[in-house]
N, C-alpha and C positions, 0 to 999 in steps of 0.2 A: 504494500500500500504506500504511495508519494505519499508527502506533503503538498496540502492543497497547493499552499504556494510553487513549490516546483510543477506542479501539474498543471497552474496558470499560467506559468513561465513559456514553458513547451507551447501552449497554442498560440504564443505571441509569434508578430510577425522579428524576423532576423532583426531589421535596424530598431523596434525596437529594444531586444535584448542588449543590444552594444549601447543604446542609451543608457539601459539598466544599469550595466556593470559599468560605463562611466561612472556611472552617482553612488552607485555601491563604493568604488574605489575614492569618489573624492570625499565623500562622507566619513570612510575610513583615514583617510589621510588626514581630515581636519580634526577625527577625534584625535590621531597620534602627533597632530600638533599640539592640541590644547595640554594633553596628557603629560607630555614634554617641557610646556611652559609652566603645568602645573608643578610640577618636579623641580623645576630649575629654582623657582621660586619661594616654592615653601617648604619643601623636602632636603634639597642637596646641605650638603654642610658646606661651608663656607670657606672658602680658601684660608691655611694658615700665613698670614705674609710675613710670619719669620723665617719662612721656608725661603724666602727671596733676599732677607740681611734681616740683622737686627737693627739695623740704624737707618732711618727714613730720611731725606734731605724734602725740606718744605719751603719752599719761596715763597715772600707773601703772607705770613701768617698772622698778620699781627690786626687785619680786620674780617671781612667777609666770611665766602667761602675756604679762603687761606687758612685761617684763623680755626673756622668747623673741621675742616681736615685736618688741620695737626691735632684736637681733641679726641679726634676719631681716632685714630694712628696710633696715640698714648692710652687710648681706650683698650682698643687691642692689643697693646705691650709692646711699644715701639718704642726705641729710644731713638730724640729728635734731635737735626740740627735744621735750625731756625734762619733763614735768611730774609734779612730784610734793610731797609734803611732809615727806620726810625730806633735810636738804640735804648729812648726809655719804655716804647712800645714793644720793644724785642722782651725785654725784662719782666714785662709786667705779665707778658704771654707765656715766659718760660716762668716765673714764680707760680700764676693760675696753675698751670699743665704740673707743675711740680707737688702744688698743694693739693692739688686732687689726685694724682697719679702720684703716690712714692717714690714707687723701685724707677720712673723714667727717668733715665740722664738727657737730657737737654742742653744740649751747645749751641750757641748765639752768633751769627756771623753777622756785621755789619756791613753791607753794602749799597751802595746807590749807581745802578747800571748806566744811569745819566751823564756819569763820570767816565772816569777811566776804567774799561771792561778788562782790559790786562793783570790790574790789582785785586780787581774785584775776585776775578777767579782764580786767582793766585791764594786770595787769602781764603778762600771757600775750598781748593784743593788741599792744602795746611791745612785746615779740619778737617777733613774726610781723612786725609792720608793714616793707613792703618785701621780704619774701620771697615764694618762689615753693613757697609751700605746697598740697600737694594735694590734692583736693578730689572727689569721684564727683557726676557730674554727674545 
């Protein structure tokens, strides 16, 4: 004994059928997209990024988005260096990040790219050098 359904299947005409299984297959596709997005989103675990350095370099941080990102970073156990051009804003960024976050070590580079880019990176390479800064490969 069929399935009704296959045995209504059978008396369809052929281009019917090839519509059918189009729709069968994009219906299928769009659950194994949702299913996918639903996974990536709420199920997977989250990258470790001290898998990538323990030391993060953050331009910028001392308002905005700059600012939420090195939070986040020392949130996940990152230990920061701070580059910016304001150097009582640098401090007062790295004392918050420091009084909420303990164990982070926070290093402070002053620079203003405005300037001479030569020094700037010179003295930004002088802090990094020797750490285990991270980097996407």
């Amino acid at each position: 004994m069929d399935c009704c359904i296959i045995s209504k299947l059978k008396t369809q005409p052929f281009w019917f059928l090839i519509l059918f299984s189009l729709g069968l297959f994009t219906i299928l596709r769009f659950t194994l997209l949702l299913l996918n997005w639903f996974y990536v989103n709420f199920l997977r675990q989250p990258k470790n990024l001290k898998n990538y350095g323990s030391w993060a370099l953050v331009t910028g941080p001392t308002d905005g988005i700059g600012k939420s990102f090195a939070f986040e970073l020392a949130r996940k156990g990152l230990n920061l260096i701070l580059v910016g051009r304001n150097p009582e804003k640098l401090k007062d960024v790295s004392d918050s990040i420091k009084a909420k976050f303990g164990k982070t070590e926070v290093k402070t580079v002053v620079v203003d790219f405005t300037g001479d880019l030569d020094d700037g990176v010179k003295r930004i390479v002088e802090t990094i050098d020797g750490l285990d800064v991270g980097g996407f490969d």
